[in-house]
N, CA, C and O atoms as a DFTB+ gen file, in Angstrom:
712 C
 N C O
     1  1       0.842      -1.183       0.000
     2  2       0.000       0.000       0.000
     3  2       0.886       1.244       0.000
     4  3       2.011       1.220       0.499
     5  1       0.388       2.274      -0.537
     6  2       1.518       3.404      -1.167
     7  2       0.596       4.638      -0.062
     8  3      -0.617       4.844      -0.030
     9  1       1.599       5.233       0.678
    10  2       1.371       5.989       1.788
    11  2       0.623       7.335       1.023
    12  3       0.093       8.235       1.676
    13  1       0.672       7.312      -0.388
    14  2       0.821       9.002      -0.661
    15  2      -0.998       9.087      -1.318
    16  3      -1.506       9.985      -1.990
    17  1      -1.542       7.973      -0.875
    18  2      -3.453       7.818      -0.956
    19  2      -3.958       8.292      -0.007
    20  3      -4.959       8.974      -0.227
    21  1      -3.394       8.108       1.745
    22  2      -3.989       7.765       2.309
    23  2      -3.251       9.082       3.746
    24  3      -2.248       8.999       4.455
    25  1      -3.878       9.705       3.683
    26  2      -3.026      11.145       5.173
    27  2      -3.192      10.972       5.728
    28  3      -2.397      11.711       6.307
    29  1      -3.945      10.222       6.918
    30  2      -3.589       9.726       7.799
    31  2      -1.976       9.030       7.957
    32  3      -1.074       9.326       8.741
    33  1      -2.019       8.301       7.195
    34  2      -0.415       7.433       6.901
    35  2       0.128       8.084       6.756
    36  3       1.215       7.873       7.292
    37  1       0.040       9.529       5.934
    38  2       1.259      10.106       5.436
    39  2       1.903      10.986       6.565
    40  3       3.125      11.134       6.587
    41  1       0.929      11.686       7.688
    42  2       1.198      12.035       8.458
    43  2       1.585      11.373       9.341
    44  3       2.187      12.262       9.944
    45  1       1.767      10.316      10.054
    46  2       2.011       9.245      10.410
    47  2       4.068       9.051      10.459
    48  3       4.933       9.258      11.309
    49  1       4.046       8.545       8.993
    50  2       5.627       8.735       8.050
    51  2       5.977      10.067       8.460
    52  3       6.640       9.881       9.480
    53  1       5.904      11.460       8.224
    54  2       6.484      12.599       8.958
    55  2       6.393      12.893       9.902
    56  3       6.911      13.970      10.199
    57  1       5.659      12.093      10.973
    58  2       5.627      12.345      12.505
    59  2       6.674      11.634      12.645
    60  3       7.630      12.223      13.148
    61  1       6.827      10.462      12.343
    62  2       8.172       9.087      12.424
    63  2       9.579      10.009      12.216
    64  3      10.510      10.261      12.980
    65  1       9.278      10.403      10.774
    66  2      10.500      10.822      10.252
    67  2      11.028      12.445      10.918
    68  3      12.249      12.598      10.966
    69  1      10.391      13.293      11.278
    70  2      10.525      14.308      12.076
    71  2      11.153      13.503      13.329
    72  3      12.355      13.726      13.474
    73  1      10.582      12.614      14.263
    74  2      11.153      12.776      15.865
    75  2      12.178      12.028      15.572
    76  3      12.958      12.102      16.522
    77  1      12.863      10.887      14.213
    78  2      13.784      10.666      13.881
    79  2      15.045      11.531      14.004
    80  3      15.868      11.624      14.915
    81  1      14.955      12.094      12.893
    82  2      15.726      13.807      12.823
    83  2      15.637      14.380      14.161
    84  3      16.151      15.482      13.964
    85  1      15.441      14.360      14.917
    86  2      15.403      14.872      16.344
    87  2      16.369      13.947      17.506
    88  3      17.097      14.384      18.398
    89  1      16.104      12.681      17.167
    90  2      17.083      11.752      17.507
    91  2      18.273      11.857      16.937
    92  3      19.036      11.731      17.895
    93  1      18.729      11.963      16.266
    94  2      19.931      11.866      15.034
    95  2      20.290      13.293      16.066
    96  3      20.959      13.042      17.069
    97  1      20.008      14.268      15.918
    98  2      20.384      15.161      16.264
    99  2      20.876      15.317      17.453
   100  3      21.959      15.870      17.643
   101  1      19.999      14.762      18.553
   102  2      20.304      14.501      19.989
   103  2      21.772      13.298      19.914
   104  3      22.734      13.410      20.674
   105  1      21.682      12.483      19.122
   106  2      22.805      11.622      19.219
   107  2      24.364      12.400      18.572
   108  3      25.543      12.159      18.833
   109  1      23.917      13.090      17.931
   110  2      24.938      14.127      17.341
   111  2      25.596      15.032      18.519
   112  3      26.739      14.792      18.909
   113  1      24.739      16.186      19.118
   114  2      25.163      16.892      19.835
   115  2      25.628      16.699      21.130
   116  3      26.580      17.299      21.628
   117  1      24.670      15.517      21.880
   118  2      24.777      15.148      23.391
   119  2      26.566      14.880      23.481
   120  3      27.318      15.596      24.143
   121  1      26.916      13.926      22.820
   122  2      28.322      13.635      23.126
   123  2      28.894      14.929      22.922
   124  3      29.228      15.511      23.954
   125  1      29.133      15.657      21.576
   126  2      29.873      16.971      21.604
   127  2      29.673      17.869      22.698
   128  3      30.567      18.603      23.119
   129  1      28.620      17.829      23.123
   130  2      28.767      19.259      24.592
   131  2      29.323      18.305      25.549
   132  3      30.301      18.873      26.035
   133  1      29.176      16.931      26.162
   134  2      29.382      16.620      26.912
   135  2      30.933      16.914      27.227
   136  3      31.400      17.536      28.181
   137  1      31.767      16.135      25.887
   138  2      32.858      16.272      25.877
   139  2      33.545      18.123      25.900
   140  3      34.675      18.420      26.288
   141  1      32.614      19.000      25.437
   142  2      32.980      20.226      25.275
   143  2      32.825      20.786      27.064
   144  3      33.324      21.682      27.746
   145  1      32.298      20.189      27.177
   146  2      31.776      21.361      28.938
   147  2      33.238      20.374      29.678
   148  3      33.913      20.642      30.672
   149  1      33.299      19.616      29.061
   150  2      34.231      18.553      30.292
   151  2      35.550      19.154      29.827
   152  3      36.274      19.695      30.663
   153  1      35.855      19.104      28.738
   154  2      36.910      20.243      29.082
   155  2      37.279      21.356      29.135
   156  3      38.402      21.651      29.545
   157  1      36.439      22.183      28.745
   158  2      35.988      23.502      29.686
   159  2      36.008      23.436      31.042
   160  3      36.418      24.370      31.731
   161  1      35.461      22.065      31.633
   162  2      35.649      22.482      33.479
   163  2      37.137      22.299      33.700
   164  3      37.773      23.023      34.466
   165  1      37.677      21.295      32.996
   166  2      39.075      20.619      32.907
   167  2      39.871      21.999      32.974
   168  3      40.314      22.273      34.090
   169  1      40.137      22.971      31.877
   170  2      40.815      23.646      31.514
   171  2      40.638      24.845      32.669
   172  3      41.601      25.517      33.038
   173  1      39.220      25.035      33.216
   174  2      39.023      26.372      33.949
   175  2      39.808      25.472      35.713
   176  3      40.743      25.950      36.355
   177  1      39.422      24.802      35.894
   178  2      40.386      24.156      36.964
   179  2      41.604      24.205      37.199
   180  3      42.073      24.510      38.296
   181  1      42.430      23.833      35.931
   182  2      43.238      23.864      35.893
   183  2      43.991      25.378      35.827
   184  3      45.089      25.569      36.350
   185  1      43.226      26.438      35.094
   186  2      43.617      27.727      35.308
   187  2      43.190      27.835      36.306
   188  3      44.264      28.299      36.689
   189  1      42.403      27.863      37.469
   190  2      42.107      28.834      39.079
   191  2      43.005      27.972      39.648
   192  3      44.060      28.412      40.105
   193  1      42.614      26.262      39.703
   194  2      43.475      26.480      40.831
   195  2      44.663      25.477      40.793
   196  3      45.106      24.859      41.761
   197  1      45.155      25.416      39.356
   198  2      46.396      24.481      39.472
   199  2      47.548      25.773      38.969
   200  3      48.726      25.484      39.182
   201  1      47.259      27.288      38.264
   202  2      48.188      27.583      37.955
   203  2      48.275      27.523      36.677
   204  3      49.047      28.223      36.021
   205  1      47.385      26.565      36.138
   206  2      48.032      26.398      34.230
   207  2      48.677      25.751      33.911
   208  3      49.234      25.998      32.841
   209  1      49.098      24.183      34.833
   210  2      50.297      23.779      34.950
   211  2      50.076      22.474      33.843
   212  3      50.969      21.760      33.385
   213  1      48.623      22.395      33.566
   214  2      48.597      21.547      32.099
   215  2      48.465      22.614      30.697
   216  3      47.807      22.011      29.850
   217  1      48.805      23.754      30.280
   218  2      49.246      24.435      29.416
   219  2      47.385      24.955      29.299
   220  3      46.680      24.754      28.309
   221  1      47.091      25.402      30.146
   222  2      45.591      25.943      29.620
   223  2      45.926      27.628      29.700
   224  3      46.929      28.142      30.194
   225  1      44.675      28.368      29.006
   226  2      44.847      29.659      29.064
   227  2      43.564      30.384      28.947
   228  3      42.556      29.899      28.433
   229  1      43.671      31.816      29.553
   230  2      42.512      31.852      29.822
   231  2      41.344      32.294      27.768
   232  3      40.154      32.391      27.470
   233  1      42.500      32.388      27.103
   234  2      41.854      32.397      25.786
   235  2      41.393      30.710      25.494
   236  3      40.658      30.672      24.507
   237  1      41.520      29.981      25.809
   238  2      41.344      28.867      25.361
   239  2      39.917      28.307      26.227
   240  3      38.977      27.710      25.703
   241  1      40.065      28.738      27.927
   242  2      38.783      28.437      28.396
   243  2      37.704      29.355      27.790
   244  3      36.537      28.966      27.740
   245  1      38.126      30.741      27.260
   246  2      36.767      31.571      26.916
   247  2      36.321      30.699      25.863
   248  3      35.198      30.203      25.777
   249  1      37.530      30.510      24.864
   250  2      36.902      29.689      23.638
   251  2      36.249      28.504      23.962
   252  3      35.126      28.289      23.505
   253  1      36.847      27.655      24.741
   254  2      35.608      26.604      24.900
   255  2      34.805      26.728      25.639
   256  3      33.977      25.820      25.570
   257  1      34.534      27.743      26.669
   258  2      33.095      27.942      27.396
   259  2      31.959      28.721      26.323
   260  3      30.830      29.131      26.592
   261  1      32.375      28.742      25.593
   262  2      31.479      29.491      24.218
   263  2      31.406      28.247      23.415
   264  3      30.361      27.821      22.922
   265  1      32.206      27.861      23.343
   266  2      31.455      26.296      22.288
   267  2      31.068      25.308      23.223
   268  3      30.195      24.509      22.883
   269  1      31.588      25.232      24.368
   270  2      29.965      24.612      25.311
   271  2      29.049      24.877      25.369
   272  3      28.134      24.056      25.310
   273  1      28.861      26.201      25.516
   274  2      27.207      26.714      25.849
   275  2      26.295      26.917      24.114
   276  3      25.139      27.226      23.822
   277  1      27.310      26.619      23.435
   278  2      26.773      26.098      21.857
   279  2      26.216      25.244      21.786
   280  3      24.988      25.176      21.743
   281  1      27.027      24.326      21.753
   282  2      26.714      22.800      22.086
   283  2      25.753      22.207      22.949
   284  3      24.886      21.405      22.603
   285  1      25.904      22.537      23.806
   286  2      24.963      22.635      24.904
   287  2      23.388      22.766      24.706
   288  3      22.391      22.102      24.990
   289  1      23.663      23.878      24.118
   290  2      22.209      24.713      23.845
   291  2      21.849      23.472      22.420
   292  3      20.729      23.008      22.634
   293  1      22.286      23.041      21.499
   294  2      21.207      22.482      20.738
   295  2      21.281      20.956      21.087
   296  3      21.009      20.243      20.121
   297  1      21.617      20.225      22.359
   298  2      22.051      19.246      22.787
   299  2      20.540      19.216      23.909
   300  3      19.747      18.275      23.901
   301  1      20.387      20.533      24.876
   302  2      18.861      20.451      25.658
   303  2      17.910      20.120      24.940
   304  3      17.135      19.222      25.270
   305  1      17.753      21.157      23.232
   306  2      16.797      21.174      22.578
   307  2      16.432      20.069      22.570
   308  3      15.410      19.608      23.076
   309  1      17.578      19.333      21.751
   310  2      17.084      17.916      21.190
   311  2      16.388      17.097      22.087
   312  3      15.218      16.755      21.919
   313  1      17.230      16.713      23.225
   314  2      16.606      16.361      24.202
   315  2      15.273      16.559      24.582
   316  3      14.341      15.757      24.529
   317  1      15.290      17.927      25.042
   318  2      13.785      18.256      25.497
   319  2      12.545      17.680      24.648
   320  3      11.543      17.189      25.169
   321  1      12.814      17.844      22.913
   322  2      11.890      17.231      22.249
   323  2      11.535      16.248      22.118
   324  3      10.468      15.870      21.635
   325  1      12.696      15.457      22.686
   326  2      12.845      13.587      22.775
   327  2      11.796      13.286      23.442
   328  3      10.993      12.479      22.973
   329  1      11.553      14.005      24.937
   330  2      10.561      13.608      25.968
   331  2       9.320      14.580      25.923
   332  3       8.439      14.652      26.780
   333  1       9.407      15.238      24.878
   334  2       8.010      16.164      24.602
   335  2       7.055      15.633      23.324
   336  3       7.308      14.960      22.325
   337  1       5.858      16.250      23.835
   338  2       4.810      15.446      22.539
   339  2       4.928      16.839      21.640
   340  3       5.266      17.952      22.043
   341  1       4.528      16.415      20.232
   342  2       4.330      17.545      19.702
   343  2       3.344      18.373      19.603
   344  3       2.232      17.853      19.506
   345  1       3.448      20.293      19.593
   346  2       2.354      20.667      20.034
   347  2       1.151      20.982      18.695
   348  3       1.521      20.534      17.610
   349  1      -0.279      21.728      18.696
   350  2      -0.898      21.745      17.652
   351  2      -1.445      23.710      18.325
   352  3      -1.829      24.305      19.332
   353  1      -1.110      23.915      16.956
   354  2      -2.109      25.572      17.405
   355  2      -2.419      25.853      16.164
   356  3      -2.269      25.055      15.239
   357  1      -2.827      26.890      16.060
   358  2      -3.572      27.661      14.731
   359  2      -3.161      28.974      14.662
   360  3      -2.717      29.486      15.690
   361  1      -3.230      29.672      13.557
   362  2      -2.749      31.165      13.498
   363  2      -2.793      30.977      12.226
   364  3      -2.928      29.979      11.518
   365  1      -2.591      32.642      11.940
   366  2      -1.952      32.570      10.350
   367  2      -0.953      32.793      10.053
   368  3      -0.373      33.466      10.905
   369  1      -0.150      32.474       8.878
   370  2       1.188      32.521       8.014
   371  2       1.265      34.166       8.087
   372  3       0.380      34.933       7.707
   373  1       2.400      34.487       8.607
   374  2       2.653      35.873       8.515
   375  2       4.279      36.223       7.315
   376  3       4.735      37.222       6.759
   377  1       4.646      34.843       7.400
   378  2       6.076      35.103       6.640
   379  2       6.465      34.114       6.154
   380  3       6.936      33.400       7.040
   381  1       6.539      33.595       5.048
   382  2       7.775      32.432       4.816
   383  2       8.842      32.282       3.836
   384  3       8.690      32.683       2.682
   385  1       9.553      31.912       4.103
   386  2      11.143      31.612       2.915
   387  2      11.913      30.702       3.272
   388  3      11.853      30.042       4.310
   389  1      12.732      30.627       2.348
   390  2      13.910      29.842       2.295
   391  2      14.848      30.326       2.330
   392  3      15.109      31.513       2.139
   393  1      15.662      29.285       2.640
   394  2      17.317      29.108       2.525
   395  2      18.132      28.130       2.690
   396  3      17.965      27.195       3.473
   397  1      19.280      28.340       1.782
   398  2      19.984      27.041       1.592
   399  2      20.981      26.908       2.723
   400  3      22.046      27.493       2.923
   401  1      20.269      25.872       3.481
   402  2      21.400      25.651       4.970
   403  2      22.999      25.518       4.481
   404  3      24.037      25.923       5.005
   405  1      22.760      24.824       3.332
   406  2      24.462      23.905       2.535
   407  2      24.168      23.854       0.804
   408  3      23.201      24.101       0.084
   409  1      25.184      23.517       0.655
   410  2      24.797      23.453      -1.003
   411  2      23.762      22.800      -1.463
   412  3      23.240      22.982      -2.563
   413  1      23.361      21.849      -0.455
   414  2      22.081      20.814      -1.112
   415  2      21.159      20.978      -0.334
   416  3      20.132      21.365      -0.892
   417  1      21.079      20.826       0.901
   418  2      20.186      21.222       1.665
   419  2      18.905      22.448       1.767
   420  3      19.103      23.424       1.044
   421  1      18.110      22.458       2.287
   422  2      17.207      23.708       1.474
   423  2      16.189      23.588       2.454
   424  3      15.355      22.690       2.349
   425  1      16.156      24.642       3.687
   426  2      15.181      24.526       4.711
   427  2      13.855      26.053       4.651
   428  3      13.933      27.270       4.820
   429  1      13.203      25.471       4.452
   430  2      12.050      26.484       4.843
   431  2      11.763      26.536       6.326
   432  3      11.882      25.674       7.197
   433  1      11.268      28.040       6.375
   434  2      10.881      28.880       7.473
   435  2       9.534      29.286       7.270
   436  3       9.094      29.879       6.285
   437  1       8.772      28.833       8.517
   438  2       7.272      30.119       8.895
   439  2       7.014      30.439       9.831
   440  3       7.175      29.736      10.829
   441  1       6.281      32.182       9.866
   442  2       6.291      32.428      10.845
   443  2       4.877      32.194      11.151
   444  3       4.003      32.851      10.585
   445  1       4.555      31.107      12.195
   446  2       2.527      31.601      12.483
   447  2       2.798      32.864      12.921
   448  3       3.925      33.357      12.878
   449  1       1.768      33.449      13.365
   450  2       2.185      34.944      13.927
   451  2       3.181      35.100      14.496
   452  3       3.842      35.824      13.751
   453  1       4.088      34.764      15.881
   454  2       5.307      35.558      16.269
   455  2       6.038      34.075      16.273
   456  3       7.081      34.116      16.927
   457  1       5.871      33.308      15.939
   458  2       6.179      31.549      15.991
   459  2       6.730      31.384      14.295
   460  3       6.117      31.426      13.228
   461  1       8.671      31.114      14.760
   462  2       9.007      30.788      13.537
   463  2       9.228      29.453      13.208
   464  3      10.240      29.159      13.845
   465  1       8.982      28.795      12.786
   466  2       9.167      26.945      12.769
   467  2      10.300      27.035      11.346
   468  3      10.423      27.827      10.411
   469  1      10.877      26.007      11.694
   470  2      11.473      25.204      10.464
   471  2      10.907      24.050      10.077
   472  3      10.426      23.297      10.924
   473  1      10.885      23.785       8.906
   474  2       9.744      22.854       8.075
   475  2      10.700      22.270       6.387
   476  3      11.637      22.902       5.898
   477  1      10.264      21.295       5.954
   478  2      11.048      21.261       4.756
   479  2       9.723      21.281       3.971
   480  3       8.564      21.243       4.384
   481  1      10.260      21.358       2.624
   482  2       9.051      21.311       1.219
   483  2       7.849      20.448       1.669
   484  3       6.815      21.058       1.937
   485  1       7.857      19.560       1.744
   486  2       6.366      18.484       2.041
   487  2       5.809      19.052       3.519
   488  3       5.045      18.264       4.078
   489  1       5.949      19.704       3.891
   490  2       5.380      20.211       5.576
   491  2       4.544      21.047       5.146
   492  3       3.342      20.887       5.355
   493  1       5.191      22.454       4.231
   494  2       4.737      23.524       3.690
   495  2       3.744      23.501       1.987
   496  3       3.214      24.505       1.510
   497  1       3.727      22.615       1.584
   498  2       3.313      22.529       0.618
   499  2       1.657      22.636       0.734
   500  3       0.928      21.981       1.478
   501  1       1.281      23.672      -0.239
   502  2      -0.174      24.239      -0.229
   503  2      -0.254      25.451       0.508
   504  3      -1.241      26.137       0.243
   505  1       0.773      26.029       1.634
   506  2       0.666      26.954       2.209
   507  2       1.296      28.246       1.589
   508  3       2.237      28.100       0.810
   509  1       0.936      29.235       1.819
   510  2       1.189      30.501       1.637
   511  2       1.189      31.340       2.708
   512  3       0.854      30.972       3.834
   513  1       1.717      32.991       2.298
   514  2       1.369      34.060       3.099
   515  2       0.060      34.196       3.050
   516  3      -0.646      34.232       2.042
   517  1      -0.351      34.296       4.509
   518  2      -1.793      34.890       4.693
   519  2      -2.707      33.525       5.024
   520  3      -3.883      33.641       5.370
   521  1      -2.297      32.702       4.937
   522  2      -3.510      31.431       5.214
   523  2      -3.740      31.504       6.253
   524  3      -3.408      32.566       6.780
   525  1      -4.350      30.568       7.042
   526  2      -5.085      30.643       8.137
   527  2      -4.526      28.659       8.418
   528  3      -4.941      27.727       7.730
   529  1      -3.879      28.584       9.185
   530  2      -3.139      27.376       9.098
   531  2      -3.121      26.830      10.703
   532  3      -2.973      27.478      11.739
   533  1      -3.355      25.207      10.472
   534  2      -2.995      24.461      12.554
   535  2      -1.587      23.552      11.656
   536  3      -1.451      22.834      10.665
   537  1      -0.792      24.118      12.696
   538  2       0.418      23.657      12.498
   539  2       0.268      22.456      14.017
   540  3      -0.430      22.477      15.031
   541  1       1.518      21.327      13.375
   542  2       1.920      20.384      14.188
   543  2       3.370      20.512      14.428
   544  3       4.009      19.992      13.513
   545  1       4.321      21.187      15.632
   546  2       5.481      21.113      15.566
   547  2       6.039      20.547      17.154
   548  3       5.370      20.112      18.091
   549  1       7.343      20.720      17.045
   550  2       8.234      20.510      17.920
   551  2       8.555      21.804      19.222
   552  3       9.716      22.213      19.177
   553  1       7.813      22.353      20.152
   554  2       8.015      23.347      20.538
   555  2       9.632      23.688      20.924
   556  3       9.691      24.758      20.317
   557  1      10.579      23.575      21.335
   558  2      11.869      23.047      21.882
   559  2      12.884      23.736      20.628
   560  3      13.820      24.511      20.823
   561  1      12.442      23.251      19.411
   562  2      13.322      23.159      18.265
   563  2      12.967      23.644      17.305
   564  3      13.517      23.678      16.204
   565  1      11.693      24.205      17.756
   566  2      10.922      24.940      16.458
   567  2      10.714      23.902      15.050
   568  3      10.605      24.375      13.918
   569  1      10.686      22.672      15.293
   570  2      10.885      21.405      13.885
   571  2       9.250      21.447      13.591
   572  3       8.387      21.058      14.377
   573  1       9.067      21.919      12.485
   574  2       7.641      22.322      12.187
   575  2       7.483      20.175      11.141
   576  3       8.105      19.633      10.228
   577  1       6.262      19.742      12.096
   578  2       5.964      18.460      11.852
   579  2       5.059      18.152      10.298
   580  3       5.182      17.423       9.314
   581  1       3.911      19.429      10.912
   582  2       2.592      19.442       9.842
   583  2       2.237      20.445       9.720
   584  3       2.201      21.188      10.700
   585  1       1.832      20.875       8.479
   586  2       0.624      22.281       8.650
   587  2      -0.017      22.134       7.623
   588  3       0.325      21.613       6.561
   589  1      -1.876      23.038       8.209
   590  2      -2.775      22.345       7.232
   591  2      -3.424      23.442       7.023
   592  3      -3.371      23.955       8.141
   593  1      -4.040      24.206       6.321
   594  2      -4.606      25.540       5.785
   595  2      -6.027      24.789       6.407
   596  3      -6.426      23.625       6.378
   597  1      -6.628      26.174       7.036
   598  2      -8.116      25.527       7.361
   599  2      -8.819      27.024       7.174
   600  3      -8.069      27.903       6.750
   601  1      -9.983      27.328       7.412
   602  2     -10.705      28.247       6.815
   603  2     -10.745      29.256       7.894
   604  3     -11.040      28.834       9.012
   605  1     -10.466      30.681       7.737
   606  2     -10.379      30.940       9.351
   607  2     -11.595      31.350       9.545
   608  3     -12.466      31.516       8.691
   609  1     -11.695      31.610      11.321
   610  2     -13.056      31.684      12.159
   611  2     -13.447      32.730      11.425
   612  3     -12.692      33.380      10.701
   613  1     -14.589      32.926      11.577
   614  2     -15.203      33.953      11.169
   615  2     -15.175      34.737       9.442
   616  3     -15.753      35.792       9.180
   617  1     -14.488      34.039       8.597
   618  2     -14.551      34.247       7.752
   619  2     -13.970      35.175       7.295
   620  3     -14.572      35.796       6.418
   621  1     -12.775      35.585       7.636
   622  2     -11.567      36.662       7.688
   623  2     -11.177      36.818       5.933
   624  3     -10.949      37.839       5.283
   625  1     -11.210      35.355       5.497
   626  2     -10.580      35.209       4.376
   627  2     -10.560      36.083       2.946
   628  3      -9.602      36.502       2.295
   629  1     -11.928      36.184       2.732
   630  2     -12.824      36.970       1.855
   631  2     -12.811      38.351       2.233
   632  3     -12.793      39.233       1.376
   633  1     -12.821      38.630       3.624
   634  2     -12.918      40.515       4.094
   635  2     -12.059      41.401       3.944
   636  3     -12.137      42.625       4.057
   637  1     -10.796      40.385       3.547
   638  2      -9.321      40.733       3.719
   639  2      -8.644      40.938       2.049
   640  3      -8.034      41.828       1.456
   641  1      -9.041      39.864       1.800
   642  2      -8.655      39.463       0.533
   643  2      -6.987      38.823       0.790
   644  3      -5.855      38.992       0.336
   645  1      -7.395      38.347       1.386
   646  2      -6.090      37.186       1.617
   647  2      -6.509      35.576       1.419
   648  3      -7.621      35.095       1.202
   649  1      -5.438      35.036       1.546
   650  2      -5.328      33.745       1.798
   651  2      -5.007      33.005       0.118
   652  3      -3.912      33.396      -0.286
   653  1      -5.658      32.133      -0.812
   654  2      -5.357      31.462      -1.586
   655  2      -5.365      31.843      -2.768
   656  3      -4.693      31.288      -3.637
   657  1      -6.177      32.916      -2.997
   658  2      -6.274      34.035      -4.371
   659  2      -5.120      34.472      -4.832
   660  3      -4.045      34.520      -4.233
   661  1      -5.385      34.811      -5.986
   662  2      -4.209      36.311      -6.541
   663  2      -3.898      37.208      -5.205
   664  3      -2.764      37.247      -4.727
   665  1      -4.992      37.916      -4.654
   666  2      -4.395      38.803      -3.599
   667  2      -4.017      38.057      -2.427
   668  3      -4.598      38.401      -1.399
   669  1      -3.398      37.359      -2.357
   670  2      -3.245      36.558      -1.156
   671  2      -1.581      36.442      -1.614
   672  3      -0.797      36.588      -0.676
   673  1      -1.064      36.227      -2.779
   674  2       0.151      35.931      -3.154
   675  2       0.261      34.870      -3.569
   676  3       1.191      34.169      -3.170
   677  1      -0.869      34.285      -4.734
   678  2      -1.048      33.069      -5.366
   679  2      -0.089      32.298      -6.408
   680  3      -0.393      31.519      -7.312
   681  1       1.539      32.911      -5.858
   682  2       2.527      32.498      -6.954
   683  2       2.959      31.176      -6.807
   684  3       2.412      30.623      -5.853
   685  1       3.438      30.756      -7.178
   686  2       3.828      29.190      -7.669
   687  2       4.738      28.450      -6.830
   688  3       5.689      29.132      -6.447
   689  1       4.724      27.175      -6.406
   690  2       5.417      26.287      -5.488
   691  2       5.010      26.791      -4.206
   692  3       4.390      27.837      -4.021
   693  1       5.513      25.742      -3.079
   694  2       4.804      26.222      -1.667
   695  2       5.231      27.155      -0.950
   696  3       4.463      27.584      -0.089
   697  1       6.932      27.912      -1.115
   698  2       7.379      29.207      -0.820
   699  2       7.177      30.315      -1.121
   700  3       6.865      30.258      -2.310
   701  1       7.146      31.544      -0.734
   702  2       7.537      32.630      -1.790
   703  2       7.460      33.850      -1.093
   704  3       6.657      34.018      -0.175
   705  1       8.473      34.953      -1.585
   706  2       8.278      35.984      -0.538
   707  2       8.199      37.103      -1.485
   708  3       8.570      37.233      -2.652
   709  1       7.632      37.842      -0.680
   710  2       6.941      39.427      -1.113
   711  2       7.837      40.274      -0.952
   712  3       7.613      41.462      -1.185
């Protein structure tokens, strides 16, 4: 059976494949800070109270107490999302674009109102500026899971002249910026 009939399934496969990528990531970073803070304490020890007498300096602890608290910082994220469910809200698309993380790589950005998620092509696809959208993401990491254009309350859509029309910014593929 071919997942791409049936959305339930398909959402399903990018819920999988999202907290995947979240793992990968946590397995990536956890060791690097660990090892980064450990010798950062190593090195700052050794400058207060040995003297320096294993060749540390205090340029070398600034530098690695700055790539600890790097490390660090996307090492909680991951984590935190590991043991978090993902959340669901609604708003509308106030901004979105791209950019190429690496030469191949190619991550989209949206903002629901003050909420910027990262998302790749199949997350965002059908969406635009101005929709009225319930996103499924990762709060922690901002890893945008799902988002689904739904009609907004009250009928905003039409009063405005936003959302899926020409005046809405009805240009081509699921990105695009104004």
């Amino acid at each position: 059976m071919s997942a791409y009939g049936d959305p339930e399934l398909e959402r399903e496969l990018k819920a999988r494949a999202v907290r995947a990528g979240i793992l990968r990531s946590a397995l990536l970073w956890v060791p690097v800070a660990a090892v980064t803070i450990g010798a950062f304490l190593f090195f700052l020890y050794d400058r207060t109270v040995g003297g320096g007498e294993r060749g540390s300096t205090w340029f070398l602890v600034v530098v690695l107490g700055f790539l600890a608290f790097l490390f660090g910082f996307q090492a909680v994220q991951s984590v935190l999302d590991l043991f978090a469910k993902p959340r669901v809200r609604q708003g509308r698309v106030t901004r979105m674009w791209s950019r190429r993380d690496s030469l191949v790589l190619k991550t989209y950005y949206v903002r629901v109102d003050r909420q910027i998620l990262r998302a790749d092509a199949h997350a965002v696809a059908g969406v635009r500026e101005g929709d009225w959208v319930e996103v499924t993401y990762y709060p922690h990491s901002a890893v945008l899971v799902w988002a689904e254009v739904l009609k907004e309350p009250g009928g905003g859509d039409e009063a405005r002249g936003q959302g899926r029309g020409p005046a809405g910014g009805g240009g081509p593929g699921p990105v695009e910026r104004r």
